[in-house]
ROSE-4610 file (N, C-alpha, C; in Angstrom, 1 decimal, always signed):
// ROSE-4610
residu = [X/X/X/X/X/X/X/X/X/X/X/X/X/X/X/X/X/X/X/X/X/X/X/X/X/X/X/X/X/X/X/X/X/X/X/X/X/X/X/X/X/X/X/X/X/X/X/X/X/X/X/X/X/X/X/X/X/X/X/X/X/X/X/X/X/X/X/X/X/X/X/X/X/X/X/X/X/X/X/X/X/X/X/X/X/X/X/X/X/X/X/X/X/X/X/X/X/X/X/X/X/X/X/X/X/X/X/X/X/X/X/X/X/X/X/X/X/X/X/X/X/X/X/X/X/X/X/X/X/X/X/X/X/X/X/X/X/X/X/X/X/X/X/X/X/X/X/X/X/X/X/X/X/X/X/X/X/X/X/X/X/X/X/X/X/X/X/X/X/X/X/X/X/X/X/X/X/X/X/X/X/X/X/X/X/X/X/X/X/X/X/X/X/X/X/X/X/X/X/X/X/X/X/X/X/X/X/X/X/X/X/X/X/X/X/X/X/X/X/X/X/X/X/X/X/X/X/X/X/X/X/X/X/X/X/X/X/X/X/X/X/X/X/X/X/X/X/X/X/X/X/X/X/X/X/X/X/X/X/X/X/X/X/X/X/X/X/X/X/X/X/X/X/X/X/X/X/X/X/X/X/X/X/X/X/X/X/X/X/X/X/X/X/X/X/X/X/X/X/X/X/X/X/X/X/X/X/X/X/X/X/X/X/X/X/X/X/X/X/X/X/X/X/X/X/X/X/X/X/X/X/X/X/X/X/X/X/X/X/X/X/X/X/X/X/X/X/X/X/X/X/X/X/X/X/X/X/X/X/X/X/X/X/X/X/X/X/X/X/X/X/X/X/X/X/X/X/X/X/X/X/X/X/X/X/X/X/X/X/X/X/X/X/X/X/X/X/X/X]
num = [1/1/1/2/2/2/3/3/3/4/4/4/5/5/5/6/6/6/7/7/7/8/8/8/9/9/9/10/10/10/11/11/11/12/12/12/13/13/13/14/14/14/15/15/15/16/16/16/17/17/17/18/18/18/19/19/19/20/20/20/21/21/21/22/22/22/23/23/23/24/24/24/25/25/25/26/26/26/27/27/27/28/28/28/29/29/29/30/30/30/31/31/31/32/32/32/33/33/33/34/34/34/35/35/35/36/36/36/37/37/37/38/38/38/39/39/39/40/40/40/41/41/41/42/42/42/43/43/43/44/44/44/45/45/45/46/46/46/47/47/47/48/48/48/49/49/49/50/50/50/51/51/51/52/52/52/53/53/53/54/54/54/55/55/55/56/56/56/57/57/57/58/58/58/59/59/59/60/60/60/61/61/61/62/62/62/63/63/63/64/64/64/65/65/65/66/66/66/67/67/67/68/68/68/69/69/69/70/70/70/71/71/71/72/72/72/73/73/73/74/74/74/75/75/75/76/76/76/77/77/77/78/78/78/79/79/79/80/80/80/81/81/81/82/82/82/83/83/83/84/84/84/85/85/85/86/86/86/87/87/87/88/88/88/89/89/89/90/90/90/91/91/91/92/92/92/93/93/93/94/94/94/95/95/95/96/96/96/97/97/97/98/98/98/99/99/99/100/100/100/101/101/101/102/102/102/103/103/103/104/104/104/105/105/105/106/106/106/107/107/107/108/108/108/109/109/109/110/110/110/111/111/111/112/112/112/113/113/113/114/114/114/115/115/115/116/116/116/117/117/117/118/118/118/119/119/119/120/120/120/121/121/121/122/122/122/123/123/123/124/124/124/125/125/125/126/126/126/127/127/127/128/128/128/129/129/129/130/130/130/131/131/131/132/132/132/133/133/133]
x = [+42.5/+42.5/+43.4/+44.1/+44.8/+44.3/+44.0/+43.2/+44.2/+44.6/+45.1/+44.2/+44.7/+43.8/+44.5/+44.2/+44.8/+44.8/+45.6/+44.5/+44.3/+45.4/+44.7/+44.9/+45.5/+45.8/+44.4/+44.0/+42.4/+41.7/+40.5/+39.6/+38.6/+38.5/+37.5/+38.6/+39.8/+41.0/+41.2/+41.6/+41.4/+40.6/+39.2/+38.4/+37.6/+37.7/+37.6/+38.7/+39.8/+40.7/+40.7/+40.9/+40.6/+39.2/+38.0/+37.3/+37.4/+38.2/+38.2/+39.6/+40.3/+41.4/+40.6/+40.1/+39.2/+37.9/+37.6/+36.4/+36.7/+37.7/+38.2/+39.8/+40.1/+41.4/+42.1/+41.9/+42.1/+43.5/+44.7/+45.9/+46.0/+45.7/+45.5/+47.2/+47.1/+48.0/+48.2/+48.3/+47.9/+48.9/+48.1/+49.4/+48.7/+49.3/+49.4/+50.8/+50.7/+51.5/+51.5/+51.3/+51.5/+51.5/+50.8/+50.9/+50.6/+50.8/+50.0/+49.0/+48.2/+46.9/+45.9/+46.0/+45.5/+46.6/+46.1/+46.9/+48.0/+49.0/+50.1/+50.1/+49.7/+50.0/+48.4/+47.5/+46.7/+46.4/+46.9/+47.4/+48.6/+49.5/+50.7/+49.4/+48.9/+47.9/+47.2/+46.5/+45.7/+46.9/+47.9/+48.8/+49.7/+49.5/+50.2/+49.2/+47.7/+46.7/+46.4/+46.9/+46.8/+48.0/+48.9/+50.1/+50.0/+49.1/+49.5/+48.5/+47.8/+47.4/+48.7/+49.0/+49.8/+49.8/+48.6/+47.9/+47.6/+48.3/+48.5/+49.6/+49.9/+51.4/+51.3/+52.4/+51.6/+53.2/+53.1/+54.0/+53.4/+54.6/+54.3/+55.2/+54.5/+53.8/+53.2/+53.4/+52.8/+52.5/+51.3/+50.2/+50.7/+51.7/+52.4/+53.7/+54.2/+55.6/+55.5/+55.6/+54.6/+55.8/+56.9/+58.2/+57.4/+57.4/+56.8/+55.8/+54.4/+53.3/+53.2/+54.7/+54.5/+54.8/+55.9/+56.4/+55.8/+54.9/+53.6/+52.9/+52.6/+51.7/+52.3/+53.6/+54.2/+53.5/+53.4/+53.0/+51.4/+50.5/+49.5/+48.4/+47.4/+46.7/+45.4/+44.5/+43.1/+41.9/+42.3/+41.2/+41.8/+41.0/+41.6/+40.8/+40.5/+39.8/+40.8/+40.6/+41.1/+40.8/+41.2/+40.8/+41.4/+42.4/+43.3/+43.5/+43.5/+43.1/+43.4/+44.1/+44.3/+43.5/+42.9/+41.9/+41.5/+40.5/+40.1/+40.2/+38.9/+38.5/+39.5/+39.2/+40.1/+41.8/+42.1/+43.5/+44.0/+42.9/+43.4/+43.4/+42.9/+42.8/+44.1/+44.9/+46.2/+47.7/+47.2/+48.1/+47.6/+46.7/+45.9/+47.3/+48.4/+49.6/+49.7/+49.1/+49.1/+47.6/+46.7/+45.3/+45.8/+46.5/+46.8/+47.3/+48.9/+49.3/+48.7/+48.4/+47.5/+46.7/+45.5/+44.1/+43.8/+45.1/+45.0/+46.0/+47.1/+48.4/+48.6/+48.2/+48.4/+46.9/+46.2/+44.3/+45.2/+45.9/+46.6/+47.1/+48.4/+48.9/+48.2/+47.2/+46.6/+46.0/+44.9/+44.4/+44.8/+46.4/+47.0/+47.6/+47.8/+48.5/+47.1/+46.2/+45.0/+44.6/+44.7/+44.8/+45.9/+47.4/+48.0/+48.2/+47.7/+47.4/+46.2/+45.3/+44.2/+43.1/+43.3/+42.4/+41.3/+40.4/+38.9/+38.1/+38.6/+37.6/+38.5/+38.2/+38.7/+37.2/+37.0/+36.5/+37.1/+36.3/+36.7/+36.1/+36.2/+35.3/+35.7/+35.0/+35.2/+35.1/+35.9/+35.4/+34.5/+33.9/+32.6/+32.2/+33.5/+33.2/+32.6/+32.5/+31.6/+30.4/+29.7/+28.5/+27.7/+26.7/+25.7/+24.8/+24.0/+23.5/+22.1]
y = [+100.6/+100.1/+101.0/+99.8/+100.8/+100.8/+102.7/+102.7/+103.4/+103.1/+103.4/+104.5/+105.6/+106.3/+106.6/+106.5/+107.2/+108.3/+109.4/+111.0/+111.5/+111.5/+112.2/+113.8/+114.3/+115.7/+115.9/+115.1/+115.7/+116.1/+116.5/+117.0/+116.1/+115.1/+114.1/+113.3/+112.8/+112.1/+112.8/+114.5/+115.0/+115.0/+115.5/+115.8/+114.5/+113.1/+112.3/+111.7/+112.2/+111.4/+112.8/+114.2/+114.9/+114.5/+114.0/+113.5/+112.6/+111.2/+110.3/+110.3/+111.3/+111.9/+112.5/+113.4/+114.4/+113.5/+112.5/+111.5/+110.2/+109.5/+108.2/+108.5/+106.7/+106.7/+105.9/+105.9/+105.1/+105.4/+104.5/+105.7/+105.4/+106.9/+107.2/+107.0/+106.3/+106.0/+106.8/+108.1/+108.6/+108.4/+108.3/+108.5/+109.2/+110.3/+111.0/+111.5/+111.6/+111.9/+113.3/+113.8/+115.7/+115.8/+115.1/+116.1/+117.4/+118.4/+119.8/+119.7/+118.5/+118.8/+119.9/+120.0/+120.7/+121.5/+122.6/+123.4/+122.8/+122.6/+121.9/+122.6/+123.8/+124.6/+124.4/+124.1/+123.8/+122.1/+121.3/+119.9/+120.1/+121.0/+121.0/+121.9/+122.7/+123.5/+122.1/+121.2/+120.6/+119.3/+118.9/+117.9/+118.4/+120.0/+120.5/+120.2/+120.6/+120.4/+118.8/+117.5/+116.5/+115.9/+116.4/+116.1/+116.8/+117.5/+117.8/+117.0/+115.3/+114.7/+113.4/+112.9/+112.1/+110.7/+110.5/+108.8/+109.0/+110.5/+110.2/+110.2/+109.4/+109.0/+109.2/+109.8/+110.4/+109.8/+109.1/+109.0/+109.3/+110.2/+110.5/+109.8/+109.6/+108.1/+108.0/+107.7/+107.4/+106.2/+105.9/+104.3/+103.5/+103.8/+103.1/+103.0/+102.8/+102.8/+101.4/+100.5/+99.0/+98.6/+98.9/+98.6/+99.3/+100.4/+102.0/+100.9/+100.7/+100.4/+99.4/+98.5/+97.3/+97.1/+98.1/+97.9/+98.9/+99.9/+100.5/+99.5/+98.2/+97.4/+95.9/+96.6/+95.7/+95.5/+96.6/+97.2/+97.1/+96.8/+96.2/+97.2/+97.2/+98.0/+96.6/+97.4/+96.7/+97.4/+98.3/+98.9/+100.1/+100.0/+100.8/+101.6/+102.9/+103.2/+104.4/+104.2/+104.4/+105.9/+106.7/+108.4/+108.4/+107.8/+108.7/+108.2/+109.0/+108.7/+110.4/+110.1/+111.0/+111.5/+113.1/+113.5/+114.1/+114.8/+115.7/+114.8/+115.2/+113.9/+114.7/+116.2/+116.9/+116.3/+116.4/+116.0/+114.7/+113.6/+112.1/+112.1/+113.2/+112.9/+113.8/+114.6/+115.3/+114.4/+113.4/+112.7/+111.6/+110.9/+109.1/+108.6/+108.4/+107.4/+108.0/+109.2/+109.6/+108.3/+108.6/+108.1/+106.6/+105.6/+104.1/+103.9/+104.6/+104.7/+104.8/+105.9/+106.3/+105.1/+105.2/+104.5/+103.9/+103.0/+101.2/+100.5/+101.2/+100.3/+100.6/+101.7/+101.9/+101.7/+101.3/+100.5/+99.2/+98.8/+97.0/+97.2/+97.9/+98.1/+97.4/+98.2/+98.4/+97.0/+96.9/+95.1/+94.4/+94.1/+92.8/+93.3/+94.1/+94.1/+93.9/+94.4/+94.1/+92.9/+91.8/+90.4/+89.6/+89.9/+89.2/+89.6/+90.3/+90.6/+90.4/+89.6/+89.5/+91.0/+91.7/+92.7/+92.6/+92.8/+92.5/+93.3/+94.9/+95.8/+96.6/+97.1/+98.0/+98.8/+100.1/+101.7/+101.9/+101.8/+102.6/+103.6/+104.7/+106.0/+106.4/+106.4/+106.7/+108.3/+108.5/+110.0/+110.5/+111.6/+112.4/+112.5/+112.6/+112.5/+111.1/+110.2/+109.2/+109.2/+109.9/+109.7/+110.6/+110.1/+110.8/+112.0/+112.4/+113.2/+113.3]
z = [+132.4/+131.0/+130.2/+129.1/+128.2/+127.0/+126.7/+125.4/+124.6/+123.1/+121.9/+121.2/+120.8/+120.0/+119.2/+117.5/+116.3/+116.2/+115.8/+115.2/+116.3/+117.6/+118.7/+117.9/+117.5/+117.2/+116.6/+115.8/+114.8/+116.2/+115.4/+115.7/+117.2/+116.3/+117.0/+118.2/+117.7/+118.9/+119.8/+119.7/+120.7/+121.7/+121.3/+122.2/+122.7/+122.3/+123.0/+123.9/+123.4/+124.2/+125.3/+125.4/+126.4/+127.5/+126.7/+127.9/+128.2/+128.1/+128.8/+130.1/+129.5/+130.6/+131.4/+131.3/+132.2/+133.0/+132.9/+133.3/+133.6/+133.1/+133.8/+134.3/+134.9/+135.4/+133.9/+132.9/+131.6/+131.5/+130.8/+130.3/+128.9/+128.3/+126.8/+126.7/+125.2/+124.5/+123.3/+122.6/+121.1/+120.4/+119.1/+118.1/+116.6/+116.3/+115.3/+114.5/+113.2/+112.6/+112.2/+112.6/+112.5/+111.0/+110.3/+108.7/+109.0/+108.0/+107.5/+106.7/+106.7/+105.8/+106.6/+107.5/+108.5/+109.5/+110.3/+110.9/+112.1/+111.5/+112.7/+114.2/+113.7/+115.1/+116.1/+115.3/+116.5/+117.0/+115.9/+116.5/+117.5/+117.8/+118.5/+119.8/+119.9/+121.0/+121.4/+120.6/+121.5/+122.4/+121.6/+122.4/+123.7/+123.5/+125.1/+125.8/+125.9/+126.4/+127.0/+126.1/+126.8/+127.5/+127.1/+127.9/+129.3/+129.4/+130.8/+131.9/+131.3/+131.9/+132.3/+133.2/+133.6/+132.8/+132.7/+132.3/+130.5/+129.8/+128.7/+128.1/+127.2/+126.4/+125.1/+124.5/+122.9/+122.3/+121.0/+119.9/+118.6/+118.1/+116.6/+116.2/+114.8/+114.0/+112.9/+112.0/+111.0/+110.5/+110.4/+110.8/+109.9/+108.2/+107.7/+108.2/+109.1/+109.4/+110.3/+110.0/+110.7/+112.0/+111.9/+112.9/+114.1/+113.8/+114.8/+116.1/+114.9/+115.5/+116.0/+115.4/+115.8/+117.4/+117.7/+119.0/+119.8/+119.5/+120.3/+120.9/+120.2/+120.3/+121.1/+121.5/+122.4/+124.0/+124.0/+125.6/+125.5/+126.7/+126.9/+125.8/+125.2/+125.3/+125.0/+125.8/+125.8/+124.6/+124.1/+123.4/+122.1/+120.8/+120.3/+119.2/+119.6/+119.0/+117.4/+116.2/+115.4/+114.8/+114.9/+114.1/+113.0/+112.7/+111.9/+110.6/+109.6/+108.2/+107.4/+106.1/+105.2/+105.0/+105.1/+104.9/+103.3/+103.5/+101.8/+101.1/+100.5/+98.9/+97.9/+97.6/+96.5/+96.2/+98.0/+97.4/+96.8/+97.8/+96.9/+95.5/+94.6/+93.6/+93.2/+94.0/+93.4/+94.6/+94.7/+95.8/+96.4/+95.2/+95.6/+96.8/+96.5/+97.2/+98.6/+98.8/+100.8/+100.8/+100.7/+100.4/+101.0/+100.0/+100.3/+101.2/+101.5/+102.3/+104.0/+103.7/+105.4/+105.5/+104.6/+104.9/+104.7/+103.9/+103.6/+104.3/+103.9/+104.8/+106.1/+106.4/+107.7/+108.6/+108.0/+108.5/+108.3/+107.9/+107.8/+108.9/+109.1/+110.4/+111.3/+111.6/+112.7/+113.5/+112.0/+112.4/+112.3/+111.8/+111.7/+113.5/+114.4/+115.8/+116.2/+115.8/+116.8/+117.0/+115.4/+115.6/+116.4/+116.0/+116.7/+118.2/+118.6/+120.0/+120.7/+120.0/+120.5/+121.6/+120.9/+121.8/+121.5/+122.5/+121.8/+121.6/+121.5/+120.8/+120.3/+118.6/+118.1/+117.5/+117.2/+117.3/+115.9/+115.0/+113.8/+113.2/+113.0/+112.5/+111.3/+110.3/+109.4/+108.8/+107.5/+107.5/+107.0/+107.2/+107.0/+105.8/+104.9/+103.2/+102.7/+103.0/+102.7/+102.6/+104.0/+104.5/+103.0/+102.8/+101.5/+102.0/+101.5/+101.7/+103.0]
């Protein structure tokens, strides 16, 4: 099976996509865009760490760049589970247009290839700053 993961560098893409390398014969697909909203150098620590599985393939990418994704989405993938999203509530309010960008046009991206490719499962995880108290 070919699985797609957004946001392999975060937190959560990694360490899922590290266990399904480490536990199935699956071949991860990732794609993150290396911003610095967070520490580049330990997004670069965890992608040496999955690169050294065979059955994983990593492009950096940014989920608005629709050319990019489009032709990611050339090649088979059967599943796609989505991480990646501009993070921190503080800053959309000192940089709303990362905010659209990432987590609207690049959430379009995604489901308009997922539609015209007919895949039948997409994984979407939302961020933590939503959830209420």
């Amino acid at each position: 099976m070919n699985i797609l993961i957004t946001g392999v560098a975060g937190f959560i893409g990694f360490n899922f996509s590290s266990f399904l390398l480490k536990n199935t014969n699956h071949k991860v697909i990732g794609l993150d865009n290396i911003n610095n909203y967070y520490s580049i150098k330990i997004k670069k620590k965890r992608l040496l760490e999955l690169k050294k599985f065979k059955n994983f393939k990593f492009y950096k990418v940014d989920l608005k760049e629709q050319k990019k994704i489009d032709l990611i989405f050339s090649s088979k993938i059967d599943v796609v589970y989505h991480f990646a999203a501009q993070a921190g509530v503080r800053y959309s309010l000192v940089n709303p247009r990362a905010y659209i960008e990432s987590n609207i046009v690049g959430f379009f991206n995604l489901i308009n290839n997922f539609k015209k490719k007919k895949i039948k499962k997409f994984f979407y995880a939302s961020s933590s700053s939503v959830y209420g108290e």
